[in-house]
C-alpha beads as a LAMMPS data file, in Angstrom:
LAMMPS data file: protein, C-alpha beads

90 atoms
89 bonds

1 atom types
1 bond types

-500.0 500.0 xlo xhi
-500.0 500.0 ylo yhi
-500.0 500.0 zlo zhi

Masses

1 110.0

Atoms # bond

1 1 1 -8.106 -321.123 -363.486
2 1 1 -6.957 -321.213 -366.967
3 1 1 -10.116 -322.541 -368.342
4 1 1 -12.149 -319.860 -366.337
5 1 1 -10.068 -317.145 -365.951
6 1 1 -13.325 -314.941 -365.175
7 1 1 -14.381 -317.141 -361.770
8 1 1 -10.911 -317.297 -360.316
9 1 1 -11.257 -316.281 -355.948
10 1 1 -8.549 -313.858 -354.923
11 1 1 -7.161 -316.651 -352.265
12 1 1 -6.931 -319.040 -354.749
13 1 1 -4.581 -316.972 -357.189
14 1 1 -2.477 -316.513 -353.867
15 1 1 -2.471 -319.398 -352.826
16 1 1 -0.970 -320.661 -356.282
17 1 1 1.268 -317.703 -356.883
18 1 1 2.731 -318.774 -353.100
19 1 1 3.240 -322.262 -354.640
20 1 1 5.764 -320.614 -357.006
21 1 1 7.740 -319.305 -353.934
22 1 1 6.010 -315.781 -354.697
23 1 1 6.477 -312.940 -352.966
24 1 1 3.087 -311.078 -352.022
25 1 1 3.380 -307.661 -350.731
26 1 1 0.262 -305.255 -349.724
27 1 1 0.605 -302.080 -351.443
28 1 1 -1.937 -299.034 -350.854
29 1 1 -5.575 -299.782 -350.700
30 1 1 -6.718 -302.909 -352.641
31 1 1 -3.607 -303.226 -354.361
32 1 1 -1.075 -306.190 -354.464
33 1 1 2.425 -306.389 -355.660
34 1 1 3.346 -310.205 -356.637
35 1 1 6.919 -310.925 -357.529
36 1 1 8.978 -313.962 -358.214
37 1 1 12.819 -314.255 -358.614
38 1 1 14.561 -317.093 -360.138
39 1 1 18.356 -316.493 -360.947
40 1 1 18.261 -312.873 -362.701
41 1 1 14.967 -313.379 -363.780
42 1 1 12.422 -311.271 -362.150
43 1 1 8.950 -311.417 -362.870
44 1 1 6.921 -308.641 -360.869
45 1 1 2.667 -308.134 -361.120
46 1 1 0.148 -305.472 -359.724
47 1 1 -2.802 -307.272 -358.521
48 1 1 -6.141 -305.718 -357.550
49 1 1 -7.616 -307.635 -354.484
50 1 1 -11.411 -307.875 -354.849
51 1 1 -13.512 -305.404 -352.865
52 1 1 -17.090 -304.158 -352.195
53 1 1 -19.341 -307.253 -353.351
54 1 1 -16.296 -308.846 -355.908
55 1 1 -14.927 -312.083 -354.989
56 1 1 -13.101 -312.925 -358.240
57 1 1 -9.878 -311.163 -359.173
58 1 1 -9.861 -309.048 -362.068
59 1 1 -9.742 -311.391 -365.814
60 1 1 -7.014 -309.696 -367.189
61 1 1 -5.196 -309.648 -364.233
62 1 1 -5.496 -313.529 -363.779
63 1 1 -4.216 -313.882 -367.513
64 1 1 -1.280 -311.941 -367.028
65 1 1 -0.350 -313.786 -364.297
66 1 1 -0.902 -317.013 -366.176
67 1 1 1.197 -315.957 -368.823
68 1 1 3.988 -315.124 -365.921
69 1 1 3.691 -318.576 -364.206
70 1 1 4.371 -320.183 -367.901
71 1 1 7.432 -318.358 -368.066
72 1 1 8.727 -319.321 -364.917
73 1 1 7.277 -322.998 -365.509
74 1 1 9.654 -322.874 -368.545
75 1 1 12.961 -321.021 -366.848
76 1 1 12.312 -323.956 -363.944
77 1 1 12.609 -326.752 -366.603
78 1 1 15.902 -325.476 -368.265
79 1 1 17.267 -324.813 -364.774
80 1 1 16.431 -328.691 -364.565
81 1 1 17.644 -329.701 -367.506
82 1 1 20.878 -327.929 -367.067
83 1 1 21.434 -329.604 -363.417
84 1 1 20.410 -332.808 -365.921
85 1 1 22.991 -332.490 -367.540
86 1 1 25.749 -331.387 -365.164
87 1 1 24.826 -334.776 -362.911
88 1 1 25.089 -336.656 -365.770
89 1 1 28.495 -335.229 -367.276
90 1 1 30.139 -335.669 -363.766

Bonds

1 1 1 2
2 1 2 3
3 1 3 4
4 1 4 5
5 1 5 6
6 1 6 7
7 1 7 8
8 1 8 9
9 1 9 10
10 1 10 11
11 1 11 12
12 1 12 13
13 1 13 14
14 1 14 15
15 1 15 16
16 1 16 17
17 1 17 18
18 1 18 19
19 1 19 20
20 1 20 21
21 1 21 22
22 1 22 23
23 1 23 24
24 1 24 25
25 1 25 26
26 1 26 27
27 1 27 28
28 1 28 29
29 1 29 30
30 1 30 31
31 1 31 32
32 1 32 33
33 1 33 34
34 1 34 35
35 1 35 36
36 1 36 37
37 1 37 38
38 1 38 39
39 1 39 40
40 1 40 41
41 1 41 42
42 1 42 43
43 1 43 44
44 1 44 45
45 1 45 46
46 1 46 47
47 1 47 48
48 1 48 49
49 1 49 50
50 1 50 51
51 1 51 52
52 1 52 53
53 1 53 54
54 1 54 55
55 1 55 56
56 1 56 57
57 1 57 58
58 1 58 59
59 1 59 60
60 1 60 61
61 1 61 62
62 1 62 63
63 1 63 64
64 1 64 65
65 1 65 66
66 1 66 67
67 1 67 68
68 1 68 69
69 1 69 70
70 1 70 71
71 1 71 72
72 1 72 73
73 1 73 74
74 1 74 75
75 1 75 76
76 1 76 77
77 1 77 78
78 1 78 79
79 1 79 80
80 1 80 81
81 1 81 82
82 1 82 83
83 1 83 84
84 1 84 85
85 1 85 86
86 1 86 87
87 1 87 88
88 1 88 89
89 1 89 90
């Protein structure tokens, strides 16, 4: 996905955005609300789903959403460092 961000299917974005306890929401005609919430942090997307003879979600769309899931890859690793280093302190 990251290396092809032009070829990425619309069921495979959800199906990793849903990996990262997203939630996906149908919003009018071909468009998709994607939101995550970790802590306060709240990360929310518009998605285009794919229609007529499309099968791959829009590019810039799929590199937003890449640039999201880094976020939230990094806010998950100091949430795990924290709980690091309250286990080890007690």
């Amino acid at each position: 996905m990251r290396q092809n961000p032009k070829n990425v299917r619309y069921d495979d974005l959800i199906s990793v955005l849903l990996d990262y306890d997203f939630e996906v929401r149908e919003g009018k005609g071909s468009h998709v609300f994607v939101q995550c919430q970790i802590g306060d942090n709240v990360w929310l997307e518009t998605i285009t789903r794919p229609h007529g003879n499309k099968k791959t979600v829009n590019q810039q769309g799929v590199k937003r959403l890449l640039k999201m899931l880094d976020e939230i890859i990094d806010v998950l690793a100091e949430i795990e460092a924290e709980e690091d280093i309250e286990d080890n302190g007690n």
